[in-house]
C-alpha positions in Angstrom: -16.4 21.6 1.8 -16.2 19.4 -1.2 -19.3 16.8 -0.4 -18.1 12.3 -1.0 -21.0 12.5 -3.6 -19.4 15.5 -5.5 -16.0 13.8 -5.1 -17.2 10.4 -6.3 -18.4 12.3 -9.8 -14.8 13.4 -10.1 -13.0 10.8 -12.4 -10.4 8.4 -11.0 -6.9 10.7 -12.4 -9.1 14.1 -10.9 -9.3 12.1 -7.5 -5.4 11.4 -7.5 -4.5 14.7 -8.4 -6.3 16.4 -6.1 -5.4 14.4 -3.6 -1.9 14.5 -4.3 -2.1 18.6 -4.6 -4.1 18.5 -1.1 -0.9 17.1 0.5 1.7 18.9 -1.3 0.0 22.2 -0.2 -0.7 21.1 3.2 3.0 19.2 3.4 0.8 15.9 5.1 3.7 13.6 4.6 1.3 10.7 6.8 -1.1 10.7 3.7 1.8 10.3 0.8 3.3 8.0 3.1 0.0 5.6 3.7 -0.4 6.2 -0.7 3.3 4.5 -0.8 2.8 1.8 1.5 -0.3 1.1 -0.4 1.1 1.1 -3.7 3.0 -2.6 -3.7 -0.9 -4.3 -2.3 -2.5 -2.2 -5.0 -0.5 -3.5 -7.4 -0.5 -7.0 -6.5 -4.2 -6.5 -6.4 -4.1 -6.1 -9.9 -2.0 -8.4 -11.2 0.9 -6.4 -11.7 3.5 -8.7 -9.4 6.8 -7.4 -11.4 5.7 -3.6 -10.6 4.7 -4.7 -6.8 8.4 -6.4 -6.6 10.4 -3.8 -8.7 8.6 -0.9 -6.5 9.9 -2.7 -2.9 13.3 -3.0 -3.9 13.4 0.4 -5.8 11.6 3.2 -3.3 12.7 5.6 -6.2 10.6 4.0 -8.3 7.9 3.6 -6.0 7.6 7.4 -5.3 7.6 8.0 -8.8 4.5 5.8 -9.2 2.8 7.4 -5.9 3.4 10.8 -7.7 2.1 10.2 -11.5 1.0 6.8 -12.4 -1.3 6.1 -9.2 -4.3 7.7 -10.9 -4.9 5.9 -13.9 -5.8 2.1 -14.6 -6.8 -0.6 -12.7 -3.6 1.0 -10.0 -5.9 3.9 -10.0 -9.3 2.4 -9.4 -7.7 0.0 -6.8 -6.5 3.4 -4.8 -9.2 5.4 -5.3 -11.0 4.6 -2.1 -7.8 5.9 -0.5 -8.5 9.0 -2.2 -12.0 9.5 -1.4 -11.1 8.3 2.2 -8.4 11.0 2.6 -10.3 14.1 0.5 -14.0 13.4 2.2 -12.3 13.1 5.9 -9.7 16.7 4.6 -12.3 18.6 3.9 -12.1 21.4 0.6 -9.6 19.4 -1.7 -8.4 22.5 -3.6 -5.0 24.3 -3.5 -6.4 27.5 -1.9 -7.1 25.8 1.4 -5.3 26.4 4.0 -7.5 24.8 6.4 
């Protein structure tokens, strides 16, 4: 098990990935869904109102920014409690676990 002190050396992008790998493998569908629905406050947290809007009324592109732009920036930092939250409480973050 990956310790939240060893996870919180791990750079912001690493967090997201893994976290994002984590629930591919493990098909958790409730953790990409709580990522999406956080997405639009996230980005409103960081000033980015015209990504917030665009991303409500386009779940395309919301998905897209769950997926690959969630792990970098200001977006990034904002989320990566969410990601430390879901990788300390999963356990082993890597794509060999099938616990």
């Amino acid at each position: 098990m990956t310790s939240r002190d060893e996870l919180d050396q791990l750079s912001t992008k690493a967090l997201h990935d893994l976290a994002i790998e984590r629930a591919r493998h493990h098909m958790d569908v409730a953790f990409l869904w709580r990522l999406v629905k956080a997405l639009p406050v996230a980005e409103e947290m960081v000033g980015d109102d015209d990504r917030a809007k665009t991303d409500i009324l386009r779940p395309l592109a919301l998905i897209n920014d769950a997926l690959y732009d969630a792990g970098e920036g200001a977006l990034g930092e904002a989320l990566r409690p969410l990601y430390l939250e879901y990788l300390t409480e999963r356990g082993d973050p890597s794509p060999g676990d099938d616990a």
